[in-house]
Every structure is written in C-alpha cells, then in structure tokens.
C-alpha positions in Angstrom: -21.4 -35.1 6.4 -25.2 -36.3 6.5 -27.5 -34.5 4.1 -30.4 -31.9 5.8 -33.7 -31.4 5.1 -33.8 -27.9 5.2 -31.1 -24.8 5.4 -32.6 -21.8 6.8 -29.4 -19.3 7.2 -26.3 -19.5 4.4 -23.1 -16.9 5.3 -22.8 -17.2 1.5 -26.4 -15.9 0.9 -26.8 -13.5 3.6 -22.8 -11.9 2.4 -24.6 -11.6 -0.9 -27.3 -9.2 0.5 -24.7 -7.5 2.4 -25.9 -8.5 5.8 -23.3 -8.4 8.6 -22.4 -12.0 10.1 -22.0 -13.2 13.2 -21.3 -16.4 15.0 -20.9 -16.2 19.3 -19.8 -19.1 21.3 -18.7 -19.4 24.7 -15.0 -19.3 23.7 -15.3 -16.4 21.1 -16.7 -13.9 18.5 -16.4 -14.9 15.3 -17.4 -11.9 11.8 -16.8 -12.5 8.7 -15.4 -9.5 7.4 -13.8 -9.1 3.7 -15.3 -12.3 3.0 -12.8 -14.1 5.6 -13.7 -15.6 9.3 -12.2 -13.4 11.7 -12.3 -13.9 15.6 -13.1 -10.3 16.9 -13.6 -11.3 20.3 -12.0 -14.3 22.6 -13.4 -15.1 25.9 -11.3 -14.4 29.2 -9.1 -17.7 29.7 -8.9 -18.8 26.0 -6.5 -19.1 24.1 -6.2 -20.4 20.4 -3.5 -22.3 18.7 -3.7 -24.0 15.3 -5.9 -23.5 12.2 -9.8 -23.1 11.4 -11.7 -25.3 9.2 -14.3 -23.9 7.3 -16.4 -25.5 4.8 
C-alpha cells in the first residue's frame, strides 16, 4: 500500500477518546462496537458472503 502524506481520521484514535464510529456505503452500515467491525445495517438487495479484511 502507497505511503500518505497526511491521516486526518484513525478508528484507533478516535476508539481511544471514546467516539462512536461509523462507516456508510451504498451496500451497508458498518460500527465498530467492542472494538470489532460489525455491519449493523445492509442495504435492500445485498447480500454478504465471505470474510472482511481489515487492516
């Protein structure tokens, strides 16, 4: 993966000052919750099989 210049938002650093966390995209919700990605919301017509990377 190709280095940045800049990071402006970590879900490590904002769990760490107890923020809530939130990622929407057209297929689903995704919280992290307990410290683990959860998918709280999937989009009418979608369906997941499989597993999620996270980094």
């Amino acid at each position: 993966m190709p280095e940045v210049s800049q990071v402006s938002f970590t879900s490590r650093c904002a769990a760490g000052t107890g923020q809530e966390i939130t990622c929407v995209t057209e297929r689903c919700v995704l919280r992290v919750l307990d410290g683990k990605l959860k998918v709280t919301e999937i989009a009418q017509g979608s369906t997941f099989s499989g597993t999620f990377h996270v980094r």
